[in-house]
Every structure is written in C-alpha cells, then in structure tokens.
C-alpha positions, 0 to 999 in steps of 0.5 A: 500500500502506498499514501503519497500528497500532491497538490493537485491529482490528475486521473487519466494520462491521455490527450486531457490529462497530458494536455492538463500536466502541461497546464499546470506546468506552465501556467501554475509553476510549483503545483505538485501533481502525479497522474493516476493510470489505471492502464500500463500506457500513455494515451487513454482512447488511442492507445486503447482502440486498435481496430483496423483504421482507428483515426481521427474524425477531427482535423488534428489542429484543433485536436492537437494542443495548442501549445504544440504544433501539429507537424504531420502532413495528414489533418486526418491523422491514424490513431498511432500516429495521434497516441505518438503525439500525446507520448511525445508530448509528454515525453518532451515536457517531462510529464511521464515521470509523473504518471503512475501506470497500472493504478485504477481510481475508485474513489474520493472523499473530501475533508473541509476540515484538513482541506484535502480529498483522500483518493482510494485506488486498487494500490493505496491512497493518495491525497491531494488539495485539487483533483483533476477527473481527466478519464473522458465519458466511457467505460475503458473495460467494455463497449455497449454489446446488445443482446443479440437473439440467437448469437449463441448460434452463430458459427462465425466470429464474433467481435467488438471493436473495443476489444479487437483480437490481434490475431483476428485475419479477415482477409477473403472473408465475408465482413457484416459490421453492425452500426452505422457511427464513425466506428463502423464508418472507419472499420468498411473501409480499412477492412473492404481492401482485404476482405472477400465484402464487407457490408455495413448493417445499419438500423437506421442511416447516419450523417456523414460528410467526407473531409481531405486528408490533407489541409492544403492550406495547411501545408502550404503556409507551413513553407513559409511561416513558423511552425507556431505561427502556421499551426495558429492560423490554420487553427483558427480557419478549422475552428471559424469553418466547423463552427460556422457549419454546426451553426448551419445545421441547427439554424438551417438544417435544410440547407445543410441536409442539401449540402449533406445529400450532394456530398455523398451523391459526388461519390455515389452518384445513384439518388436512389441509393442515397436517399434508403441508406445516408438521409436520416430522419433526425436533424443534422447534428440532433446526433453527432456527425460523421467524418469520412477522410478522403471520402474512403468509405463512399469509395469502397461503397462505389468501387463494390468492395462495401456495401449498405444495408438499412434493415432490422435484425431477426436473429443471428443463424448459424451462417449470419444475420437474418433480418426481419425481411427474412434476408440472411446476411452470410457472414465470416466475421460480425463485428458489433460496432454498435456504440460505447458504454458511457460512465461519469468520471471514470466510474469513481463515487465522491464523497463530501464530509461524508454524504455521497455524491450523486453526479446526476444530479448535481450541476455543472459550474462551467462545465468542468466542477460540480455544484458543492463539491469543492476542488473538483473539476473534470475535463469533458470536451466538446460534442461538436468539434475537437475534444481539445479545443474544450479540454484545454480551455477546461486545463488552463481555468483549473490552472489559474484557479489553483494558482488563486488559491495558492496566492491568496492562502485560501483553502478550497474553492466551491461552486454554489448550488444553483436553485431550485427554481432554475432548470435542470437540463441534460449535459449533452444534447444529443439523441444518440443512443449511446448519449441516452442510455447514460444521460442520468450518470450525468450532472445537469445544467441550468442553460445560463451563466456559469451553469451552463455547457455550451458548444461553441469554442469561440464564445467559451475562449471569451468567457473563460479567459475572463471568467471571474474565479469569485462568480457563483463561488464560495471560497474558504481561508486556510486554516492558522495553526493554533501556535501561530494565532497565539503569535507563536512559532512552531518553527 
C-alpha cells in the first residue's frame, strides 16, 4: 500500500490529462501533481482502440494542443500516429515521470476540515488539495454489446471493436459490421481492401460528410511561416469553418441536409441509393456527425468492395444475420460496432464530509466542477468539434484557479448550488443512443451563466479567459495553526 500528497491529482494520462500536466506546468509553476493510470500506457482512447483504421474524425489542429504544433502532413491523422503525439508530448515536457501506470481510481472523499480529498485506488491512497477527473465519458473495460437473439448460434466470429483480437485475419472473408457511427464508418473501409465484402448493417442511416486528408492550406503556409505561427492560423480557419457549419445545421438544417445529400451523391452518384441508406430522419447534428477522410468509405461503397444495408435484425443463424425481411446476411466475421458504454468520471463515487455524491444530479459550474463539491473539476470536451479545443480551455481555468488559491492562502474553492427554481437540463444534447442510455450518470445544467455547457469554442475562449474565479463561488481561508494565532512559532 502506498499514501503519497500532491497538490493537485490528475486521473487519466491521455490527450486531457497530458494536455492538463502541461497546464499546470506552465501556467501554475510549483503545483505538485502525479497522474493516476489505471492502464500500463500513455494515451487513454488511442492507445486503447486498435481496430483496423482507428483515426481521427477531427482535423488534428484543433485536436492537437495548442501549445504544440501539429507537424504531420495528414489533418486526418491514424490513431498511432495521434497516441505518438500525446507520448511525445509528454515525453518532451517531462510529464511521464509523473504518471503512475497500472493504478485504477475508485474513489474520493473530501475533508473541509484538513482541506484535502483522500483518493482510494486498487494500490493505496493518495491525497491531494485539487483533483483533476481527466478519464473522458466511457467505460475503458467494455463497449455497449446488445443482446443479440440467437448469437449463441452463430458459427462465425464474433467481435467488438473495443476489444479487437490481434490475431483476428479477415482477409477473403465475408465482413457484416453492425452500426452505422464513425466506428463502423472507419472499420468498411480499412477492412473492404482485404476482405472477400464487407457490408455495413445499419438500423437506421447516419450523417456523414467526407473531409481531405490533407489541409492544403495547411501545408502550404507551413513553407513559409513558423511552425507556431502556421499551426495558429490554420487553427483558427478549422475552428471559424466547423463552427460556422454546426451553426448551419441547427439554424438551417435544410440547407445543410442539401449540402449533406450532394456530398455523398459526388461519390455515389445513384439518388436512389442515397436517399434508403445516408438521409436520416433526425436533424443534422440532433446526433453527432460523421467524418469520412478522403471520402474512403463512399469509395469502397462505389468501387463494390462495401456495401449498405438499412434493415432490422431477426436473429443471428448459424451462417449470419437474418433480418426481419427474412434476408440472411452470410457472414465470416460480425463485428458489433454498435456504440460505447458511457460512465461519469471514470466510474469513481465522491464523497463530501461524508454524504455521497450523486453526479446526476448535481450541476455543472462551467462545465468542468460540480455544484458543492469543492476542488473538483473534470475535463469533458466538446460534442461538436475537437475534444481539445474544450479540454484545454477546461486545463488552463483549473490552472489559474489553483494558482488563486495558492496566492491568496485560501483553502478550497466551491461552486454554489444553483436553485431550485432554475432548470435542470441534460449535459449533452444529443439523441444518440449511446448519449441516452447514460444521460442520468450525468450532472445537469441550468442553460445560463456559469451553469451552463455550451458548444461553441469561440464564445467559451471569451468567457473563460475572463471568467471571474469569485462568480457563483464560495471560497474558504486556510486554516492558522493554533501556535501561530497565539503569535507563536512552531518553527
């Protein structure tokens, strides 16, 4: 058992946690911090995910850190390549020293009168004045797997893409993937190369824009500016064109639908085709959107290497699925890309001076601390551009709270519970499956000033670098030894 106390705990070392040392490092100087893993490597999401093609569906410059520039050629980057970044990163800044590898957090309980949560893990406890949830939103052990009738009966094999088996060799096999998200979306097109077909299965269509690989701007300014400077600028032009387009879709979704419905018909050119299996019946960004690099998937779907079908699943047969059509699916190889299990702060119970925590039920305070839990925060990034853009917006204002704490020898820092009379509305605002089955894990959210959690980086970059630490927030002072409010030392 070990017992070890830092000033500030971070649990989580991928793209957030890294990104939230370096904040600490460099806009909080002297903060001691550890990072707690519960995996034996650096780069949570990327170095987890190891099914064929796992990339990004954001442009690597906005989910890329600020502080330091993305040199790749490709703005849709593979996730080996991302997971190198984030190890770099830390490796560079000196961060992995920091980072105790193989230690699950379970829990954590907050002390007003030592001014200190004491955090349970599988090897000991920690304690610390500040902690820092940087986990993400899912469960890390398994994904979301429906009870499939009659799976028991199927011959072939079997897989999610959370758990992919390394010696699984599809080549010259007959491919089904269940889903119709971004994982189903990457796995057609890496698998269709090699695999005798591979049909995507879907209950119902999805969204999805094709994007290049490559930001030609990017590369072209890169010739003659900085790296800093490039990366900045091409920034700031991905932030202005994803926000402008998430602002389309919700203030015009016709338009955008339009817009939508050309993209695929580029690549497919059958209208028919494009109307049974790629216009949904929800709104655009009602779910979140899928990005196809280069287009890749509409080309395995044109060139007959792929192919969808939009049907509803009987059962599984020994030879496949049978729909409700009646129509078998023969299948080598399922592979049951249908969604993640979502968990709040990577699973861990809070306690404060004793009473638990309902998380659900709590209120975001700007999105990152909680209503009554004091030196808290959690990092969640945005559900309609790059995970970073928020995450570090997040890093940099717990940063400067921990920093005002320090300066002005105050002992914690508590967001207020909002009353009664405001409303609690739901964190996320997407009807994806996956968002719904989870949205009572979540804290709520009042739709105002700072109880809200907007999705939009340029209004949240404006608020939170100005963002009053006093607002809506209750401070206490340390507390003086008794030897030294009687004027004595204990030096």
């Amino acid at each position: 058992m070990t017992s070890d106390h830092v000033d500030v705990l971070i649990v989580g070392a991928g793209l957030s946690g890294i990104g939230a040392a370096w904040r600490l490092q460099h806009d909080a100087p002297g903060t001691s911090y550890a990072i707690l893993e519960s995996r034996d490597a650096i780069g949570g999401t990327w170095d987890l995910f190891r099914y064929p093609g796992v990339r990004s569906d954001s442009d690597m410059f906005t989910l890329s850190y600020p502080f330091r520039p993305w040199q790749g050629r490709e703005s849709m980057a593979d996730g080996d390549r991302i997971r190198d970044y984030i190890r770099d990163t830390a490796a560079e800044a000196r961060i992995t020293e920091h980072i105790r590898f193989g230690t699950r957090v379970l829990g954590a309980e907050w002390s007003t009168p030592d001014a200190r949560w004491t955090v349970r893990t599988d090897g000991g406890t920690w304690t610390c004045s500040f902690l820092y949830v940087c986990a993400g939103y899912y469960d890390y052990d398994h994904g979301h797997q429906p009870d499939f009738p009659g799976l028991d009966d199927y011959a072939g094999r079997f897989v999610h893409p959370q758990s992919w088996p390394a010696d699984l060799d599809h080549t010259g096999q007959r491919v089904v993937v269940v889903g119709s998200g971004a994982t189903a979306v990457t796995l057609v097109p890496a698998m269709a190369g090699t695999a005798a077909h591979v049909t995507m299965l879907q209950r119902s269509p999805s969204y999805l824009t094709a994007l290049a690989r490559t930001d030609g701007v990017a590369n072209a300014l890169r010739r003659f500016l900085p790296a800093g400077l490039a990366h900045s600028i091409v920034r700031t032009k991905n932030v202005l064109l994803t926000s402008a387009f998430y602002q389309l879709c919700r203030r015009r979704p016709e338009t955008a639908k339009k817009l939508l419905r050309a993209g695929a018909l580029r690549f497919l050119h059958d209208p028919a085709y494009v109307d049974e299996h790629f216009t949904p019946t929800y709104e655009p960004w009602d779910q979140r959107l899928c990005v196809v690099p280069g287009g890749d998937f509409f080309r395995s779907v044109a060139a007959g290497d792929a192919s969808v079908v939009t049907a509803r699943i009987d059962r599984f047969v020994p030879e496949g699925i049978r729909l409700e059509s009646g129509r078998v699916l023969e299948a080598d190889v399922v592979v049951s890309a249908t969604g993640l299990s979502l968990v709040a702060l990577g699973g861990m119970d809070l306690v404060v001076d004793g009473e638990p925590v309902d998380v659900g039920s709590s209120v975001a305070y700007r999105g990152l601390m909680l209503g009554g839990v004091p030196n808290f925060a959690f990092c969640f990034g945005y559900t309609n551009a790059s995970w970073t853009l928020r995450a570090d917006l997040s890093s940099r204002f717990v940063a400067r709270l921990v920093r005002h704490l320090r300066s002005r020898g105050l002992a914690s820092a508590t967001p207020r519970v909002p009353g009664p009379d405001q409303p609690r509305l739901p964190f996320l605002d997407l009807t994806s499956s996956y968002v719904q089955r989870a949205v009572d894990r979540f804290p709520r959210r009042t739709g105002r000033e700072p109880f809200d959690v907007r999705q939009n980086y340029l209004l949240d970059r404006l608020v939170m670098s100005g963002a009053a630490l006093g607002r809506d927030m209750d401070f206490a002072p340390a507390r003086v030894p008794a030897a030294v409010r009687n004027g004595r030392s204990t030096d």
